[in-house]
N, C-alpha and C positions, 0 to 999 in steps of 0.2 A: 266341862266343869259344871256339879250342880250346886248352886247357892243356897244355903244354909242358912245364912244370918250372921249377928254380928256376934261376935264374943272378944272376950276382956283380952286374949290378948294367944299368941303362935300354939300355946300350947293347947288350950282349951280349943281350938280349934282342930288340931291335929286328934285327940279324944273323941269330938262330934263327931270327926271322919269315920274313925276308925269302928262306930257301931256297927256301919253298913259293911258287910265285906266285898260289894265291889267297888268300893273306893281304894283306892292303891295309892290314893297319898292327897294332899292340902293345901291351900294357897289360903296365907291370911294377910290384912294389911289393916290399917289405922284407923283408914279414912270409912265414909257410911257406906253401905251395901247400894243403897238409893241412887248412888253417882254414879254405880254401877267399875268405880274406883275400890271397893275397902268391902270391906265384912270376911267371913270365911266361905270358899270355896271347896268343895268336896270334888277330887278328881278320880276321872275312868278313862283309862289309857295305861302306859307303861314309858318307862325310859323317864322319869321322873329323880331330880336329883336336891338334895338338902341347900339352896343357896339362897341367901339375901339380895334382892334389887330394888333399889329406891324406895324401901319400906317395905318390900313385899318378903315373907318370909314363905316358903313353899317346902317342902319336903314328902319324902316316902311314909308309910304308915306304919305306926311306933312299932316297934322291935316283935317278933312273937304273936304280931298280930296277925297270921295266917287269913284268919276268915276261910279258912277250907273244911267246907260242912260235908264232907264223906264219910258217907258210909257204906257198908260190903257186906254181902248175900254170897252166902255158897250157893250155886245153882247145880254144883256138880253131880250129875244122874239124871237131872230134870232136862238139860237141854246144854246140845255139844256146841253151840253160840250163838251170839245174842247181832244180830243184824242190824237189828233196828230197836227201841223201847220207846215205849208210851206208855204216859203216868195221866191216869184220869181223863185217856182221848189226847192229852197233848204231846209230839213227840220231844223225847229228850235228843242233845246233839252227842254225837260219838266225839271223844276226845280229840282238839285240834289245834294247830295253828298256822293263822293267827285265831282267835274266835268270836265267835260271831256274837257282840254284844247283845241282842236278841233271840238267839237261838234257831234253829236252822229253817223255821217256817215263817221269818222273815225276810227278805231280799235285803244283801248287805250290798247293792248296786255293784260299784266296782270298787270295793273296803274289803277288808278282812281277808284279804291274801298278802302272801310276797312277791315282789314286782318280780317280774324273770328275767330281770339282772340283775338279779340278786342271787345267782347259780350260773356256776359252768356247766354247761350240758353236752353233757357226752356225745359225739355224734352218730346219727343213725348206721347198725348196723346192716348193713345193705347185702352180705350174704350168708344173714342167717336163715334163710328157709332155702336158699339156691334159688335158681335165674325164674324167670314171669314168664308163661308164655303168652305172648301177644296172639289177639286174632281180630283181624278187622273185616267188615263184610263189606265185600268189591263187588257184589253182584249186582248188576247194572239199576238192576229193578227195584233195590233196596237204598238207592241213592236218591234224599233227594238234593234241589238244587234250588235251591230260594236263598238263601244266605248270599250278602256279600264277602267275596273273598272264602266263598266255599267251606267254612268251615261249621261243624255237626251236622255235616251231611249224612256220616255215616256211624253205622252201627258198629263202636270199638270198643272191647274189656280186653284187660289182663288178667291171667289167672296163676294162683300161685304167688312164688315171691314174697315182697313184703306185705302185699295183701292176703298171703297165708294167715294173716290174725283175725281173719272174717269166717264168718261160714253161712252160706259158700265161700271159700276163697275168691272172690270174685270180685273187679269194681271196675267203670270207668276209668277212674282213677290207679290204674296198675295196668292202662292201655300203652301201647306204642307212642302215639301224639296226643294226650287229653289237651283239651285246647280252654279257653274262658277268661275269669279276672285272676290274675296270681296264679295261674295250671303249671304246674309240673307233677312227676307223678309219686305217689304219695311214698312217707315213712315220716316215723316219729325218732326222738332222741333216744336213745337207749339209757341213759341213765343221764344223773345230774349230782354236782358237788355245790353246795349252799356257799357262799359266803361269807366271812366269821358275822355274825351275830345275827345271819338271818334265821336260825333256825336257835335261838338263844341257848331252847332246851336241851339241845344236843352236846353231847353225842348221847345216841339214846344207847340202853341197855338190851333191849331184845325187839328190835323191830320187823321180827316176822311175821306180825299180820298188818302192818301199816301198806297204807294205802295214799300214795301220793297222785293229787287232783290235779289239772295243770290243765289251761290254757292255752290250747291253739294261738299264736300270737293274731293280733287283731282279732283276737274272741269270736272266731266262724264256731267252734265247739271248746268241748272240754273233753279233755282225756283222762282216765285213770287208771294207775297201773301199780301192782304188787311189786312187792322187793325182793329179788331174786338172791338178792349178797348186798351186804355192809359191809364197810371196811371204816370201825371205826376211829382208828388215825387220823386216817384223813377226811373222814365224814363223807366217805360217796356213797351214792347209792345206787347201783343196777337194777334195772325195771328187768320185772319179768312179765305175767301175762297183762294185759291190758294196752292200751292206745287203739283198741279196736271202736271205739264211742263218736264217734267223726269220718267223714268220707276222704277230709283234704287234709294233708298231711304237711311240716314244716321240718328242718335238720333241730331247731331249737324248741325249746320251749316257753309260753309265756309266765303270766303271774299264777301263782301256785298256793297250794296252801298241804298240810300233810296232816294227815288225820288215824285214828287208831293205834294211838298210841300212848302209853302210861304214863310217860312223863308231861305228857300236853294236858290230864284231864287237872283244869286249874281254875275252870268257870262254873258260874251255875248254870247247872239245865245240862252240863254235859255227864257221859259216863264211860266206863271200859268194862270191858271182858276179858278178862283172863281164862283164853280159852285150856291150856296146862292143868290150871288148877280149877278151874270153874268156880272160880268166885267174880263177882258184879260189882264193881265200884259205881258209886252216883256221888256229884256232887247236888245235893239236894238243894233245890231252887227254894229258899224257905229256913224260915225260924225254927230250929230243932230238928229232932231226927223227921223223917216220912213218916205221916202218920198211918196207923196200923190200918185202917178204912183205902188206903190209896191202889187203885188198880193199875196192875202191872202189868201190861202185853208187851209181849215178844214175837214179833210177826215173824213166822216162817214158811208160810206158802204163796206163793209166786203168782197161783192161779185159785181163783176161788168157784167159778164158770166157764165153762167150756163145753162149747156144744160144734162138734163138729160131724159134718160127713164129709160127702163128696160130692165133686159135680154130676155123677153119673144116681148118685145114690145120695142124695142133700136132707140136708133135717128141713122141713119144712112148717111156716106158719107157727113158731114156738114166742110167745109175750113172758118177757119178761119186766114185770109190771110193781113199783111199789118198794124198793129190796133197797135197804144199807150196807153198800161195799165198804170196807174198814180193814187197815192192818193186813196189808199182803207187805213182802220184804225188797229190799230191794234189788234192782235186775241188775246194775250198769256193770257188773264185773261177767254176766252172761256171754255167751255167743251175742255177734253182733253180725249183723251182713247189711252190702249198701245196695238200697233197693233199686237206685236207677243213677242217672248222671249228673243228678241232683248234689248238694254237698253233706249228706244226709247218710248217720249209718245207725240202726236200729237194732234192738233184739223183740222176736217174733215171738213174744209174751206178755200177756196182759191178767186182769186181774178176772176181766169179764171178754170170751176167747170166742169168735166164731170164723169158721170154716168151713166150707162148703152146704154154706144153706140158703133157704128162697125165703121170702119173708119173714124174716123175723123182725122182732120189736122189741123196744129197751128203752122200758121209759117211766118217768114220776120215780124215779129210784135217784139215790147218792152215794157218790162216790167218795169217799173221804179219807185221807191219809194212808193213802195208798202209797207204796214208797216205790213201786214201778211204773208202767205206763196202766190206767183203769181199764181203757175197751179198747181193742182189736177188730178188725175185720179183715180176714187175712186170706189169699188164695178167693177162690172162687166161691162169692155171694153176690144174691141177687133180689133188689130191693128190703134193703136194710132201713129201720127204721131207727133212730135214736133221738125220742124227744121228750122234753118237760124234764132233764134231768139236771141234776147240778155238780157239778164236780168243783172240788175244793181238796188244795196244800196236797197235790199229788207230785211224787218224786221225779215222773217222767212227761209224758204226754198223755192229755185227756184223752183224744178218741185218734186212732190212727187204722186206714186203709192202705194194703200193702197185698198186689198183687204176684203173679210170677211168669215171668221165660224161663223157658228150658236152656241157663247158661250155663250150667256144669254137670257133672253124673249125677250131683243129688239134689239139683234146684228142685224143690215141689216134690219131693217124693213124699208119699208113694202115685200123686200123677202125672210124671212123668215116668216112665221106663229108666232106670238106672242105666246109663254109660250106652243112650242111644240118640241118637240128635241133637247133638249139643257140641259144641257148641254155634249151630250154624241157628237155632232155634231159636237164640235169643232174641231175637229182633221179631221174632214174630208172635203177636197177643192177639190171633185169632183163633188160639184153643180156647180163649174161653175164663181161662182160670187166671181171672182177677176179677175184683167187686164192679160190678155194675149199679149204676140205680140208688147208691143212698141217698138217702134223707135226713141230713143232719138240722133239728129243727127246733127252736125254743128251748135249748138249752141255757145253764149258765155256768163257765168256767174260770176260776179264779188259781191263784197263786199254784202253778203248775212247775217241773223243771226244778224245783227243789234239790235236785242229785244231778241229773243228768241235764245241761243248759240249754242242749240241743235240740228242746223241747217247745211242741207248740198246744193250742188249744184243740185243732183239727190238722191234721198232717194229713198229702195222701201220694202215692206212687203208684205207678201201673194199675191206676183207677178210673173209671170214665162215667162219665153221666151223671156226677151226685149233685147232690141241692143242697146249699148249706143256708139256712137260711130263719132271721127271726131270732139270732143266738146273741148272745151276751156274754164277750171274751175282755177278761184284762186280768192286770200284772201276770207278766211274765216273760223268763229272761231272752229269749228271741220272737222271733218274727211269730205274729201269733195265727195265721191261718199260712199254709206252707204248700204248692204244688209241686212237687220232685222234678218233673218231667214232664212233657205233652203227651201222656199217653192216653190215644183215644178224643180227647176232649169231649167236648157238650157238658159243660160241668156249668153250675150258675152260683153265685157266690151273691145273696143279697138279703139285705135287711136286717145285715147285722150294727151291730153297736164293736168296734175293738177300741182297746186303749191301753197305756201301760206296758208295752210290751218293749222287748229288748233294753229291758232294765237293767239287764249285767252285760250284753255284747256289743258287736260293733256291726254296721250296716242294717238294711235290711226297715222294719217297721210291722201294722201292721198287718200285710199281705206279701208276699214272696212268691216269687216261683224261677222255674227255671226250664229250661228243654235243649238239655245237649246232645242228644242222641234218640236217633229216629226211631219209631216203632211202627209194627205194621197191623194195622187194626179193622174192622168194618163198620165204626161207630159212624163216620160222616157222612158216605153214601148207601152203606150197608152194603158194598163190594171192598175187597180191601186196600188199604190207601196207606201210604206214608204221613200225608194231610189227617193232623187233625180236624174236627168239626171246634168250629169257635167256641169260645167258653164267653161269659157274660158276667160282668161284675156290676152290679147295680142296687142303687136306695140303699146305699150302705152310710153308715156313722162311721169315720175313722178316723183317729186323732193319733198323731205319730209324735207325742210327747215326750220320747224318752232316744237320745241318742236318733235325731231326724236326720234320715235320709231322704226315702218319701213313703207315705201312707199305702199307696200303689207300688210295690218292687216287683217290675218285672225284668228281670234277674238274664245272663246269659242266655241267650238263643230265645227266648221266648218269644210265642210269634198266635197269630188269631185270637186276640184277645181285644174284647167289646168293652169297654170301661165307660160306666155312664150313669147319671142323674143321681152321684155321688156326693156328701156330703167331706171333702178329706180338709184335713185342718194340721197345720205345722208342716214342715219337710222343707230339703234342699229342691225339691226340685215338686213339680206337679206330676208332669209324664217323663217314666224314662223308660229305655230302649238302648239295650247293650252287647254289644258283642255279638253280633248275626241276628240279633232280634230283629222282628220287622212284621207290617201288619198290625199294628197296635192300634186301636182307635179310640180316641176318649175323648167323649163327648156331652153337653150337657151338665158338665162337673160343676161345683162349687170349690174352687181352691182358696181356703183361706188361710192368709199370712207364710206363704209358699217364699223360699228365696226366689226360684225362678219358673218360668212353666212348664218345661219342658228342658231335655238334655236325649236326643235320639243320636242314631248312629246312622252309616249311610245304607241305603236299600235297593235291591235292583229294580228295575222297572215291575211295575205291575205290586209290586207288594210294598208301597212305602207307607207310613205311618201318616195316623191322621189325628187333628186337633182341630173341633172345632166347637163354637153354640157353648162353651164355657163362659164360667167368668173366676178370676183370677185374682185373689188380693195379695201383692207382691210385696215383700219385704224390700227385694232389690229393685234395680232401675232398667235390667237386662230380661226381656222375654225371655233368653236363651242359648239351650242349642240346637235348633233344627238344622237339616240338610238343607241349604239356600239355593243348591247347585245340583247339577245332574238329576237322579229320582229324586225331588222335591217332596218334604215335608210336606203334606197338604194341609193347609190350616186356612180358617175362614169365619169372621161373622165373631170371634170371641172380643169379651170385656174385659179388659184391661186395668187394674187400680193400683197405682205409687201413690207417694206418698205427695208428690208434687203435679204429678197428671203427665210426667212424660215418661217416653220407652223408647229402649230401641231394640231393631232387630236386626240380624243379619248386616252387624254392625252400622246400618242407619237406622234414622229417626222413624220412626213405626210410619207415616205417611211414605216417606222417599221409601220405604221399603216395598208397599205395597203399590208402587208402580212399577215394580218389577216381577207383579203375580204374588210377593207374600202376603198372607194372611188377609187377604183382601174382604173389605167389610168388616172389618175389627175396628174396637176404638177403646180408647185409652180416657181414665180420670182421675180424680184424688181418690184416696181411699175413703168409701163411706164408713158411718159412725157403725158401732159393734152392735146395736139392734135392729140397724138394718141389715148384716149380715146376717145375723140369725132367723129373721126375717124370714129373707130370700129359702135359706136352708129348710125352713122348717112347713116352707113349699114344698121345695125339691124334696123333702121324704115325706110327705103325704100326711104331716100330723094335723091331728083338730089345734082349732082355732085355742083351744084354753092349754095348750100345752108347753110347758116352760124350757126351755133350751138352755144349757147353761157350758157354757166350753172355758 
């Protein structure tokens, strides 16, 4: 509701409403606006109905009063469709619903969809491409054995199947056993019938270019898929190409919303194409028609830089220095393929494209509304630079690193040989051909994932050795720096500032990563190993503000990871450790306002998890879940703060526990005041003395 003021009396209010046209109806009463009781009320929402209570008189907006400022451009001969539009640098939204009060370069968090019971969803069809074929690598030497309970020991994809919607056809997730949190192996819904009145507009009249958005349930991605058939009787809809935008698959689908379509364009800011006729509707965001001055882009190129070679024959030392990226279109109905056993599925297109080269540099340039992913570093590159840049309101992922195995006849072609070593090759990254060596560095990335959810600020898979570091990542809608897989390792992750992130999904924070499946590499000793070399997360800012899980997700199987003299602030839990993870060590952290400290899983001998030389500001009264028994948790020497000064561990009092060897040399107190936490912090990241901290 926005307040108005007072007037004489229902009608006169319903009038003041009705100037504005996104007011859709009025609420007036007696009494003074001041009581926050009485004055006129101007409403934005829908499902508004004409009734009297207790002096309140409310209703819709008077008769005829549309308020629908459209207007229409033949574009026909100019251009066969319209992707994307932007008026004056700012994008307009494709016709939808429900719609985004805002417009699409605002985060509508978890608003502006239909819940996903609000549809029958068709169940997946499971032999439409014909049967998977499994291959898992049994070779003795390709196994390793760290995990408890043995599982991602080994090197397993399916090929074919229902992960025929990739290309490569190819995923973890289309394996014989995928294993993890919620693992089964993947498919999506084949279609879905709404609900009566979730889709109000319907039944629509010609929905052949509509595009329905939907929700992995519990928000791991978002799927979108074209209409293969309507049936509009009964309002169903059969999906045709798309649900390839996600690695993990579900039989349902979650909250959804449908877009591209003529009967939904009904807000300002959005518009349609009629691609038949080639005429442009806009409902113009504005008094009057568009004025004749207003620039109108139509993005329609995918890639605007691209510099590739090869590993054998590489573009070398090329700066690209200074350059405004603007207006490429968008990818997410693209090929998509999953680059590792990550939950993670991509299309291997950017705005700014490199491929097989040594040095190069990308930097003091901006990226801006971009409606795919901006930079790429793809296949084999070596010491990439990307610094001083700023990326803003891009539709997929700022910068992503995306290597390859030889897992099918055409992974990497043309380097690999078409239909020769493969699929046994997969598992082996010691040809070469994936990124080494970046430097991801003083950048800044902001509202990212705008199309595609599954989107972060630095992504990277089958990459080793990069530096991210000195950057400035927030809003946006998942986990905002992303490790697919352990491939390789020696990767250092510091001095960044994140925040904001996983603003529309579920889990995660933000850092993420994951390592289901081995690879065989020569990053650690420089012979080849299954063993990654440790990665290093450190002097990092990270606030997990938004849907906390913890700041730190170190996700299924992940394992060699150094976590220390970190600044992390909100989450369930401080350190976690799940599903064969093991090896974790965090140390020296700052935990502030953490439910608990920790939540690990169990480890064999030799590789258990370590905590310690922290200090911890605890919401709850519970240290956790460490292993109390068998490989023991190692923890030692960390500070403790409730709200009352006591804890327990290992189901006793934090003293009785540590004569049993836990955490021995720790100690427990109330929690101190908020300037002295930041205090402490603003140690632990090396700032000067005049520097203000504000969380």
């Amino acid at each position: 509701a926005v307040p108005v003021g007072e007037t004489t009396d229902a009608t006169a209010c319903q009038a003041a409403c009705d100037i504005d046209y996104r007011h859709v109806g009025f609420a007036w009463t007696r009494a003074r606006l001041e009581d926050q009781t009485g004055g006129c009320r101007c409403m934005i929402g829908a499902g508004l109905v004409v009734m009297p209570l207790n002096g309140v008189i409310s209703g819709r907006r008077s008769a005829g009063k549309t308020g629908k400022n459209i207007y229409k451009a033949s574009l026909k001969g100019q251009v066969s469709d319209v992707p994307g539009l932007q008026l004056d640098d700012v994008r307009a939204t494709r016709a939808r619903y429900p719609n985004l009060p805002h417009g699409i370069e605002a985060s509508p968090g978890y608003g502006s969809m239909v819940g996903g019971g609000q549809a029958k969803w068709t169940p997946p069809q499971f032999d439409r491409f014909g049967p998977v074929k499994y291959h898992t690598d049994a070779t003795p030497e390709h196994i390793r054995n760290e995990t408890s309970g043995g599982i991602f020991s080994k090197y397993m994809i399916g090929v074919g199947g229902l992960c025929s919607v990739y290309d490569p056809p190819v995923s973890y997730w289309c394996s014989e056993h995928p294993s993890g949190g919620g693992a089964f192996a993947f498919r999506t819904p084949s279609g879905f019938t709404p609900t009566a009145g979730a889709l109000p507009n319907s039944p629509y009249k010609d929905p052949t270019d509509m595009v329905v958005n939907v929700w992995r349930p519990a928000r791991w991605a978002n799927w979108m898929f074209e209409v293969s058939h309507y049936d509009s009787a009964s309002n169903n809809f059969t999906f045709g190409r798309g649900g390839n935008q996600g690695a993990r698959g579900e039989n349902t689908g979650g909250d959804f919303f449908v877009e591209n379509i003529f009967e939904e364009l009904d807000a300002p800011g959005e518009f349609f194409f009629n691609r038949t006729t080639g005429d442009l509707f806009l409902f113009y965001n504005g008094t009057g028609a568009p004025p004749e001055n207003l620039e109108v882009v139509v993005p329609k190129l995918r890639n605007l830089v691209n510099i590739t070679g090869t590993q054998w024959n590489p573009v070398r030392n090329v700066t690209v220095d200074g350059i405004t990226f603007r207006a490429t279109r968008y990818t997410y109905m693209d090929p998509h393929g999953v680059p590792s056993a990550g939950d993670w599925a991509l299309d291997r297109i950017s705005a700014v494209f490199l491929q097989g080269t040594e040095g190069v540099t990308v930097k003091n340039s901006v990226f801006e509304r971009l409606d795919g992913n901006a930079l790429m570093i793809s296949g084999y590159n070596r010491n990439t630079t990307v610094q001083d840049n700023d990326f803003e309101f891009i539709g997929g992922n700022a910068i992503i690193s995306w290597g390859y195995t030889n897992e099918t006849a055409n992974s990497g072609y043309p380097y690999y040989t078409p239909r020769t070593n493969f699929p046994d090759a997969g598992v082996d990254g010691t040809d070469g051909n994936h990124p080494r060596y970046n430097k991801i560095v003083g950048n800044l990335a902001r509202e990212v994932g705008l199309y595609e959810k599954q989107s972060s600020f630095y992504m990277q898979a089958k990459t080793a050795q990069s530096t991210i570091s000195g950057n400035v990542f927030f809003n946006g809608p998942r986990a905002g720096i992303n490790y697919n897989d352990g491939f390789g390792g020696g990767d250092e992750l510091s001095y960044n500032l994140v925040f904001s992130t996983c603003r529309e999904s579920g889990d995660h924070g933000p850092f993420n990563s994951w390592d289901r499946q081995p690879y065989i590499t020569t990053v650690r000793t420089g012979a080849p190993s299954l063993i990654m070399q440790w990665r290093e997360i450190h002097h990092n800012f990270l606030i997990d503000n938004y849907s906390p899980q913890e700041t730190i997700d170190n996700d299924d199987g992940s394992c060699y990871y150094k976590s220390h003299h970190n600044f992390l602030v909100y989450g369930g839990n401080g350190m976690k450790n799940d599903y064969g993870g093991h090896d974790n060590h965090q140390f020296g952290n700052l935990y502030a306002y953490i439910g608990q400290a920790l939540n690990v899983v169990p480890t064999l001998p030799g590789h258990e998890d370590y905590f310690y030389e922290n200090r911890a500001i605890l919401t709850g009264k519970q240290i956790g879940a460490p292993q109390c028994t068998g490989a023991k948790t190692q923890m030692s020497k960390n500070q403790y703060f409730t709200t009352d000064g006591t804890l327990k561990l290992c189901g006793k009092d934090l003293d009785e526990a540590q004569k049993i060897g836990m955490d021995v040399g720790s100690t427990v107190a109330k929690i101190p005041s908020d300037g002295t936490i930041l205090g402490w912090a603003r140690s632990l990241l090396q700032m000067d003395e005049g520097t203000t901290l504000v969380v």
